[in-house]
N, C-alpha and C positions, 0 to 999 in steps of 0.2 A: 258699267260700259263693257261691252263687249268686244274684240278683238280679232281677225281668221290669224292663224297660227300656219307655218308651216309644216309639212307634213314631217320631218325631221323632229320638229321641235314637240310635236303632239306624241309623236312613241316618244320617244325622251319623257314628257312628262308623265304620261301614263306609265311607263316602268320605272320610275322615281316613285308613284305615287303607290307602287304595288309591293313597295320592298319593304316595306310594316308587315302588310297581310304576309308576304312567304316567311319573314321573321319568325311573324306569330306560328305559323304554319310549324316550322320547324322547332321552336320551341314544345308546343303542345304538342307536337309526333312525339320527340323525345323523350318525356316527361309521362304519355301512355304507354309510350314502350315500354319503361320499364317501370311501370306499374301493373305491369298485366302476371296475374300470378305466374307459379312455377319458376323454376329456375334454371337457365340456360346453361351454365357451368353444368348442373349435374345430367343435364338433357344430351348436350355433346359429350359430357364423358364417359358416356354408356346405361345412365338411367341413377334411380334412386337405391340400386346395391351397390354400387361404385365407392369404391373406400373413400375416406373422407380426402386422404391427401388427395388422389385423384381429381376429384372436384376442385381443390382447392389449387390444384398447378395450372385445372382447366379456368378457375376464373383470373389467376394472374393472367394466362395466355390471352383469354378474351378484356381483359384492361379492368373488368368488373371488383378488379380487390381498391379500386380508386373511387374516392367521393367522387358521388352525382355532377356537383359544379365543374370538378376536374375534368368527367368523361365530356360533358358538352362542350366545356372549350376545346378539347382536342377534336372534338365532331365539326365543331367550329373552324379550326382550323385545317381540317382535311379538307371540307367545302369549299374554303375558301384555294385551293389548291385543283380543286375540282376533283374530288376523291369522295365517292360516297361510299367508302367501307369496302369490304370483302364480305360478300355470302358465304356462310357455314355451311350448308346448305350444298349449293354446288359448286364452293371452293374459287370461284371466280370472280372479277372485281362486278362490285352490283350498277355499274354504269354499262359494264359492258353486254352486264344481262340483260338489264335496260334497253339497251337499243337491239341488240338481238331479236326481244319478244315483243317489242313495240309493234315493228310491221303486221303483224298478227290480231294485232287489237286496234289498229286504226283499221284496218281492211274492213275488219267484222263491224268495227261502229261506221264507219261511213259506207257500206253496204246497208246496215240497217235503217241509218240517218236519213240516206236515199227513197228506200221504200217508205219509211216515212210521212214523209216532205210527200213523196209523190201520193200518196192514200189523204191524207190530211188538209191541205193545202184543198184541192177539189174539194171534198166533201165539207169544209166547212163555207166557202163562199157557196158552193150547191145549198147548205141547210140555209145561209142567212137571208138567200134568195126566195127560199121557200118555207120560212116557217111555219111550224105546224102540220108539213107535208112529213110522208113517209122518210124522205130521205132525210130532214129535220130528225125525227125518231133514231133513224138508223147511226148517224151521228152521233146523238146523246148515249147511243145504247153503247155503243164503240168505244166511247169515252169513260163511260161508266166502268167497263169492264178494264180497259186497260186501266185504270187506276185502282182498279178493285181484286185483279188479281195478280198476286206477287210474282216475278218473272223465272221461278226456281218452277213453279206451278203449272206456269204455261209451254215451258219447254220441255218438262217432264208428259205435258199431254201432248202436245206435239210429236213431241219420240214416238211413244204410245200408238199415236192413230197412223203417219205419214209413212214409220217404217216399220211398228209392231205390226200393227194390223192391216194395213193396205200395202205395205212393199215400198211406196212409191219414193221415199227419199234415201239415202246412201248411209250407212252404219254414222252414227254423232261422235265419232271417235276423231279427234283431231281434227286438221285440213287438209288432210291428204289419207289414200287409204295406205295400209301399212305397208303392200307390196307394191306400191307406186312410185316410180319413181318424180319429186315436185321439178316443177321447172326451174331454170338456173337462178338465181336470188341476185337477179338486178337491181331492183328496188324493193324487194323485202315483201311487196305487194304482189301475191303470186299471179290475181287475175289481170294486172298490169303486163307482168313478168313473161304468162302464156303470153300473150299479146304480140308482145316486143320478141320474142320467138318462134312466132308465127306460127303456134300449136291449139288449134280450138280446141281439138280431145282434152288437152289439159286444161284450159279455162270452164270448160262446162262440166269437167269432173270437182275441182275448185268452188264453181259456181255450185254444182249440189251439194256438199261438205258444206257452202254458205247459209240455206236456204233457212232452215228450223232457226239455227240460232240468230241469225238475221230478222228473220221474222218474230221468233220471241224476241225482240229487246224493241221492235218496231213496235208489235202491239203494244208496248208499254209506254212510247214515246207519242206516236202519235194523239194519243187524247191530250196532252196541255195544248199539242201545234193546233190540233182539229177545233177544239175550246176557244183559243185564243183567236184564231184566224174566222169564227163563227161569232165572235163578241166581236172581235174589231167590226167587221165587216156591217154586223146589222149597227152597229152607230155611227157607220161613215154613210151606211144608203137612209138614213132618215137626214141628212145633213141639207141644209140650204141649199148651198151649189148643186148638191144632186137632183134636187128636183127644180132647179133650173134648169140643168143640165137636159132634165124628160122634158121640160116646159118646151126648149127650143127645138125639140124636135131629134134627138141626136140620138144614135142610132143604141141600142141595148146594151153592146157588147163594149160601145167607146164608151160609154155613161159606167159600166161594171169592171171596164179592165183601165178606161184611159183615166177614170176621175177615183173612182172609188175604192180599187182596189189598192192602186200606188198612197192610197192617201191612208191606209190600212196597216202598209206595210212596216210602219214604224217600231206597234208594239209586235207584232209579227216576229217582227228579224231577231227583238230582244230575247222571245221565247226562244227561239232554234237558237239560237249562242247559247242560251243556257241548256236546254234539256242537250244538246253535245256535250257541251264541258261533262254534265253530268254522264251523258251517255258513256264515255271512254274511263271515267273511275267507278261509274257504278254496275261495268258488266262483271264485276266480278263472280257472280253466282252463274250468269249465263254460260261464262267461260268452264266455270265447274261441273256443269252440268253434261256439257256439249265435249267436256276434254281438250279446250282449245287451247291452246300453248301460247298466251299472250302474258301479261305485264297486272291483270288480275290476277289471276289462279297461281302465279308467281309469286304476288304480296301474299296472298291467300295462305299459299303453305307455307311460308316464310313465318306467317303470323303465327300458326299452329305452330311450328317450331320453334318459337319464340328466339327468331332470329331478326335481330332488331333493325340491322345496315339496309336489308331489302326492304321492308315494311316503311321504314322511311326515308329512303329514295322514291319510293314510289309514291310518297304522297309529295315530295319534295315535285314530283314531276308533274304532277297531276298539277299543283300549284302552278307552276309555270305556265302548260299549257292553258288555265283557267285566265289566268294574265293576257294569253297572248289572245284567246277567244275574244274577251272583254275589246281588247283594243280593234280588232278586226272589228266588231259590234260597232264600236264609236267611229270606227272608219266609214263604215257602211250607211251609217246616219245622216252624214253629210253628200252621201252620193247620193241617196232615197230623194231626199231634202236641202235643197244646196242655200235654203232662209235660215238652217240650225245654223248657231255661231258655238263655238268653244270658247270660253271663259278664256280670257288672259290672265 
């Protein structure tokens, strides 16, 4: 028997139901960290000619002269105080670099999310409408590629063609160019930020700094949205009701948009929850590539320097917001579909 739940009680349940997964989460960061060769005591104290005591003052100071089980519970209890470490690194608490670099890397993934959605979304109800047409073709081919080629790949030919060889896009250095001055950090969101300061020059210089690596992490993303949204759709227009729907006469667009597509959107919504979650922890190569100063390229060299506090924070965070995606998803289920019930 099923139950409607209110809408207090449904987050409540679902972040009850997600505090295993971030557990495990944090245990397995912990437990890679420092499995991963090399040694950070001799790495911060100036390399592998560094006298032995040296190393050895460096690893008391980093807590590493303490068993395994010991360093996790005290990891343990800094969490639970809301303390995710100090970066070595850049000497700063790794919560506060956290949010710092955040703004950077939500911009870039919801700028690319966008282009996305809006490339994907059309062309896969355009192909399911017209199979075996060109634009069917064109779809597959889109999709094939964006899964076929690695996104370190496609932003390296990007650079290449947009501003090696045509000019047309703005140096991939950063998000801003280096004698520019960015607009004031209201929301962390600079093309928000030009906005709410009423400066286009800065939003459209922003906006080109966006374009390559935007676009490289789009061509990557939109093949499962374009796929998924081209499979749903050609099994909701062979459905009964739909060709009721032609039988009674109803006009093309209400038959595609009022019956078929809404009744689509289900597995739809599930893919774009996921390829985001993944979208915001897996730019880390784009970020590298492009020089973006986000909460990737952050874990990234943290991870090269086998500095453990950032590398897992940031999967600590990645986890959370995979939590909060999920639950937004289950939210969203019940507004598509108001017959889905939630288990009591």
């Amino acid at each position: 028997m099923t139950t409607k739940r209110s809408l207090p009680a449904i987050v409540v349940r679902r972040v009850l139901f997600a505090l295993p997964t971030l557990f495990g989460a944090i245990v397995i960061t912990f437990l890679l960290a420092h499995a991963l060769p090399g040694d950070p005591a001799a790495y911060f104290a100036g390399g592998a000619d560094t006298s032995y005591e040296a190393i050895q003052a460096m690893r008391v100071k980093l807590g590493l002269d303490r068993s395994l089980p010991e360093q996790f519970a005290i990891y343990l209890r800094d969490l639970a105080h809301g303390d995710l470490g100090r970066s070595l690194t850049t000497g700063q608490p790794v919560l506060a670099d956290l949010v710092d670099r955040l703004p950077a890397s939500l911009e870039l993934t919801l700028v690319a999310f966008l282009m996305a959605v809006a490339v994907a979304l059309p062309l896969g109800i355009l192909a399911a409408t017209r199979p075996g047409s060109w634009i069917d073709s064109l779809c597959r081919l889109l999709t094939t590629l964006g899964v076929s080629l690695p996104t370190f790949v496609t932003g390296l030919v990007l650079i290449y063609v947009f501003y090696y060889l045509l000019g047309w896009a703005p140096s991939p250095i950063g998000r801003v160019d280096p004698f520019v001055a960015p607009p004031p950090p209201l929301t962390g969101l600079m093309l928000v930020d030009s906005l709410l300061v009423g400066n286009p020059a800065a939003f459209w210089m922003v906006f080109g700094k966006l374009v390559l690596p935007a676009s490289t992490m789009a061509l990557f993303t939109l093949a499962p949205l374009a796929r998924m949204t081209r499979a749903a759709m050609l099994s909701v227009l062979t459905a009964d009701y739909v060709r009721t729907a032609r039988a009674l006469g109803l006009s093309r667009r209400r038959v595609l948009y009022g019956y078929a597509l809404h009744n689509a959107l289900l597995p739809v919504v599930t893919t774009l929850g996921m390829v985001f979650s993944y979208m915001l922890g897996a730019n880390v190569l784009v970020e590298k590539v492009f020089s973006w100063p986000g909460i990737g390229s952050y874990a990234l060299n943290a991870l090269v320097a086998l500095d453990y506090a950032p590398v897992q924070g940031f999967v600590l965070m990645m986890g959370a917001v995979f939590v909060l995606i999920n639950l937004v998803v289950d939210l969203l289920y019940t507004v598509i579909d108001p017959r889905i019930a939630l288990e009591g």
